[in-house]
C-alpha positions in Angstrom: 0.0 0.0 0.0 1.7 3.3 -1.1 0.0 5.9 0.6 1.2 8.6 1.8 0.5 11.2 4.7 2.3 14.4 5.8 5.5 13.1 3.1 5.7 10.1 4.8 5.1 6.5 3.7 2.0 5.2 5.5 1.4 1.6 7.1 -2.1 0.7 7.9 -2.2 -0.8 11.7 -3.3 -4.6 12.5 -6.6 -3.4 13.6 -7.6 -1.5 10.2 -6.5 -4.2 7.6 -8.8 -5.9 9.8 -12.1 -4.0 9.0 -10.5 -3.8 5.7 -10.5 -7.2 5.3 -14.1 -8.2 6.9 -15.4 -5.3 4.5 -14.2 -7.1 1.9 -15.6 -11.0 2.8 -19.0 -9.5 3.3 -19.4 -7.6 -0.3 -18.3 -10.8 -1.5 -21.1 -12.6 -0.4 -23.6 -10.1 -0.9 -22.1 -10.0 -4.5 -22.5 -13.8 -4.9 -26.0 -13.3 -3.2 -27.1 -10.6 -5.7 -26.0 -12.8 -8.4 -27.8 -15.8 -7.4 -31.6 -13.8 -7.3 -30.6 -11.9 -10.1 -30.1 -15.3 -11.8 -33.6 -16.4 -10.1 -35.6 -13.6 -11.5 -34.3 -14.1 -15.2 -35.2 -17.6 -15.0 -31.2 -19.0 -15.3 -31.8 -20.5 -12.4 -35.0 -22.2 -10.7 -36.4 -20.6 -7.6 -36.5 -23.9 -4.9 -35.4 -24.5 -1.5 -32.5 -26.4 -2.2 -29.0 -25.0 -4.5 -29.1 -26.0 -7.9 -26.2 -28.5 -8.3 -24.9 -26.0 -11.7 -24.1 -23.2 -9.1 -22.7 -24.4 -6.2 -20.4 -21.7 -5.8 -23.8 -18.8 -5.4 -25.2 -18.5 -2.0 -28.6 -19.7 -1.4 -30.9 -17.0 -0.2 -33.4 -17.3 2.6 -37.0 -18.1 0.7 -38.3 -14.8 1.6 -35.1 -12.3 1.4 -35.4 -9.1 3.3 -32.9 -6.3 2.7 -32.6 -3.2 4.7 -30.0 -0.3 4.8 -28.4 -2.1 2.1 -27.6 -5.1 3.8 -29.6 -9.1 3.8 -31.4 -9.6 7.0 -30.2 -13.2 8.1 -33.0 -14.9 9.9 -30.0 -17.3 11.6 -27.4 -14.6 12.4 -27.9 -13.6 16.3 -26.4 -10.1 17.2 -25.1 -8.9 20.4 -26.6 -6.4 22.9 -25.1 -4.9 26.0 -26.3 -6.1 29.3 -24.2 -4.8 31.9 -25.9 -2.6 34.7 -23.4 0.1 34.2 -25.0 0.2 30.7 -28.5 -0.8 31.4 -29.1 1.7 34.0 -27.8 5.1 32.4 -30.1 7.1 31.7 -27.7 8.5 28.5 -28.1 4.8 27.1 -29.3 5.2 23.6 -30.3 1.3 23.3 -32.6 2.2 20.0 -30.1 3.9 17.9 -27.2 1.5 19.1 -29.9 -1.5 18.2 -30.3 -0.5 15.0 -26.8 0.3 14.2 -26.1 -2.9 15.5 -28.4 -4.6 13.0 -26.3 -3.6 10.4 -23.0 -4.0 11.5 -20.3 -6.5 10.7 -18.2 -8.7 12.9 -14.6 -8.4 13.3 -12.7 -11.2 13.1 -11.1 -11.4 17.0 -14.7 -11.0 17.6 -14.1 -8.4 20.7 -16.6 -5.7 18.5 -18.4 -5.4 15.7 -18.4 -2.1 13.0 -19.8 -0.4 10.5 -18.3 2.4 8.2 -20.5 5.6 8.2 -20.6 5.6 4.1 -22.1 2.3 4.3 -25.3 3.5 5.0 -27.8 6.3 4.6 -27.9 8.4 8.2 -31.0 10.0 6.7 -32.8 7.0 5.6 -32.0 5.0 9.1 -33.2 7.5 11.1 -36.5 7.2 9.1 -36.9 3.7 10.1 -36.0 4.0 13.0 -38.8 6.7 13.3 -36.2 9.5 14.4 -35.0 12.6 12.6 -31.6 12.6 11.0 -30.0 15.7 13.7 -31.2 13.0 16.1 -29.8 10.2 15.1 -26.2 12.3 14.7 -27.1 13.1 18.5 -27.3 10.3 20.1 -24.5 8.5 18.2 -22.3 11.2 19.7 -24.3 10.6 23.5 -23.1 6.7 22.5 -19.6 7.6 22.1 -19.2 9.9 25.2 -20.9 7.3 27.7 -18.0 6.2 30.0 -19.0 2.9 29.6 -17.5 3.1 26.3 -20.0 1.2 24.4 -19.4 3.3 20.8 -15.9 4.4 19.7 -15.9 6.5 16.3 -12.2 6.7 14.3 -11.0 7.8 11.2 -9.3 5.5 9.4 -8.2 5.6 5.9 -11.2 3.8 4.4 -13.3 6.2 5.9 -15.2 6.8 9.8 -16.0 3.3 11.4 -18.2 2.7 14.3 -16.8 -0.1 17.0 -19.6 -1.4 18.7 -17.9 -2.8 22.1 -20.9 -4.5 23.4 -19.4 -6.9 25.8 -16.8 -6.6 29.0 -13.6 -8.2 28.1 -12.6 -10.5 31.0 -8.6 -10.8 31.4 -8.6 -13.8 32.9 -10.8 -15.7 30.6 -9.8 -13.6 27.6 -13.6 -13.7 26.7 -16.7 -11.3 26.6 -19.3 -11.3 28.8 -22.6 -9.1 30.0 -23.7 -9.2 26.7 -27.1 -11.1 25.3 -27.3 -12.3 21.5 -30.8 -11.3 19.5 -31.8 -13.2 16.3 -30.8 -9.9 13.2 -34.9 -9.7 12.6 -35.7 -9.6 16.1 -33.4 -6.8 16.8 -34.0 -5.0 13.9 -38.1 -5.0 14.7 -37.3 -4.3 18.3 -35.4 -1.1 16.8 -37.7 0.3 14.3 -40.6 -0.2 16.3 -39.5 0.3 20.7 -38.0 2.7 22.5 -34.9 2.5 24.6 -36.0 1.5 27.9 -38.2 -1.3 25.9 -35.4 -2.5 23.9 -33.3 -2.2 27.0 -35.8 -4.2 28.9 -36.1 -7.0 26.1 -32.0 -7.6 26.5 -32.3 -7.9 30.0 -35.1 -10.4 29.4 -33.0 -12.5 27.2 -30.3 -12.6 29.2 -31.6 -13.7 32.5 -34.2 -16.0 30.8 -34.5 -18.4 28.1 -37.0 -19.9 25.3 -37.8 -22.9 27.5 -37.9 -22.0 31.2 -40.3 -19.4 32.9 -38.3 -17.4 35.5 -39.6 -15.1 38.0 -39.1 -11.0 38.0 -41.3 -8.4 39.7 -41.9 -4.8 38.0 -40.0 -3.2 40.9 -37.0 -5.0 40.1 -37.3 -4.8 35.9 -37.6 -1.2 36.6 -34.3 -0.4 38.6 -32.4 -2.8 36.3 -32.7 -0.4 33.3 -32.6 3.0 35.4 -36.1 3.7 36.2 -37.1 4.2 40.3 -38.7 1.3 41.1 -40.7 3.9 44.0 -42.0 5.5 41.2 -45.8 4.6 39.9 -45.9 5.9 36.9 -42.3 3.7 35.8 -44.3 0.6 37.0 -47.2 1.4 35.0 -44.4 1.8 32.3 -42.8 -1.7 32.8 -46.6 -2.9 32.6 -47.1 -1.5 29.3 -43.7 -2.4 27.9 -44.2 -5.9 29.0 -47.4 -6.3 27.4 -46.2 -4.6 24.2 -43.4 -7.0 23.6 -45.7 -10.2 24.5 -48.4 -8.7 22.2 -46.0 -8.5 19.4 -44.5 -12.4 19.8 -41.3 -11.0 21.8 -41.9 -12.9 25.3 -44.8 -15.2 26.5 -46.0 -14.2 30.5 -48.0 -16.4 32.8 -48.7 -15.8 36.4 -48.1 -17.7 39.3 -49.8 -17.2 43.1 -46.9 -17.7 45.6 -47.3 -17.2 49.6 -44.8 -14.8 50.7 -44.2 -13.6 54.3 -46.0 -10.0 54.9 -44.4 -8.1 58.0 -47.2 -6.4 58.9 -49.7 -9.2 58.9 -47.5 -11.3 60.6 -47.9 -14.4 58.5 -47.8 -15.2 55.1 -50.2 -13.8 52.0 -50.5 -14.6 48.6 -48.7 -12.7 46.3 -49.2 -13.0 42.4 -46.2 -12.8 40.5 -45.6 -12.5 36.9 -42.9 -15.1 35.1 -41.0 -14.9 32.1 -39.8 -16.5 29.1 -38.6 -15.8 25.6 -40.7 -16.5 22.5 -38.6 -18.9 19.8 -37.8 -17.2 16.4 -40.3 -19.1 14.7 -43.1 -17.9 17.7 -42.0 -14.6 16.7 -42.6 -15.1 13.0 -45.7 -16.5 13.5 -46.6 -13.5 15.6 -45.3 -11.1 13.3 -47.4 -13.0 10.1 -50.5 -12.2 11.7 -49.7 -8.9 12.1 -49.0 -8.3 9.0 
């Protein structure tokens, strides 16, 4: 590479031939991907469920392909979210705009963060979808970076600004990430487009202290303080209340309620208590959901 900058003969660092070279791996594929429907819609090839032994070097497409900001919604690919309390619970949390920059990010290959470059996509159009203007968008990417959690750093590099998305603590005795949840890309891209922050921020902390199987226990009180909100208050528990419903009425969680005897101090003796449990719709629940609604 014979660039030069200020006279002098300039060596890309580890980190950017990195991006450089993930950039690269992913337009291949979307090449190979826009060749094979392009291929589809002439009639070259057959439109079926499984590849067409002629062309197995084309990637097969999901049956129904959804694009968005330029980029192929994988039904498979689950994405990361932040989950760590520090990040949960301030207020200066921007978990909509981060989700949806998130949904159209790429992964790096240590895997410690994902990016995006800011000429990859439309700032204007995004913030349309996501049902924000474009000044805030800009905003709150720059309330993203400036969190001292660090969940957003923005550099320029020579291919142009990138966005790191450092959505997990790095733990140096492990050398792995944690306090981080994984979302299926349609799932967060939905949650994004159509929630707020303290919903989405809700949903992550759903996912990662539940699962699609098991029905765990959580009282509105607690929800609330988890993701920055005074439990003390009504009004936020009124808010948890409608969030939760929200996200069960559009296939995001399934509730049930349980009646448990708990000791009351007062009384002296213990009381029923209803309490309200937990557990994360499948992607295919979620589609199913989502089908009807459309």
């Amino acid at each position: 590479m014979n660039e030069f900058y200020n006279g002098l003969s300039y060596k890309p660092t580890k980190e950017e031939l990195e991006l450089e070279r993930a950039s690269i791996i992913q337009e291949k594929q979307q090449l190979k991907l826009n060749t094979y429907l392009a291929l589809q819609q002439k009639g070259i090839i057959p439109k079926s469920n499984s590849m067409d032994f002629k062309h197995p070097e084309l990637i097969e497409p999901i049956e129904e392909v959804e694009k968005w900001q330029g980029i192929i919604i994988n039904n498979t690919q689950k994405l990361p979210m932040p989950t760590d309390a520090g990040i949960l619970k301030n207020k200066k949390y921007c978990a909509k705009e981060y989700a949806g920059l998130m949904t159209i990010s790429n992964n790096g290959i240590y895997e410690t963060h994902r990016y995006l470059y800011k000429n990859k996509f439309n700032t204007a159009e995004l913030a349309k979808d996501l049902g924000i203007g474009r000044v805030t968008l800009e905003r709150n990417i720059k309330k993203l970076e400036n969190l001292d959690c660090k969940v957003l750093s923005i550099e320029n590099t020579k291919n142009g600004i990138v966005y790191k998305l450092h959505y997990g603590k790095y733990q140096e005795d492990t050398g792995k990430l944690n306090k981080y949840t994984t979302i299926y890309q349609p799932m967060l891209k939905t949650l994004a487009c159509a929630f707020n922050s303290n919903a989405i921020k809700l949903y992550c902390l759903l996912s990662y202290m539940t699962n699609e199987t098991e029905f765990k226990p959580m009282d509105n009180k607690w929800l609330a303080e988890q993701i920055g909100l005074s439990p003390k208050s009504k009004n936020n528990l009124d808010t948890i209340t409608e969030i939760v419903a929200q996200l069960e009425l559009c296939g995001f969680i399934e509730t049930k309620k349980l009646n448990v005897f708990k000791w009351d101090e007062k009384q002296g003796k213990e009381v029923p208590q209803i309490t309200k449990q937990y557990r994360l719709s499948t992607l295919e629940e979620w589609k199913s959901v989502q089908n009807k609604v459309k």
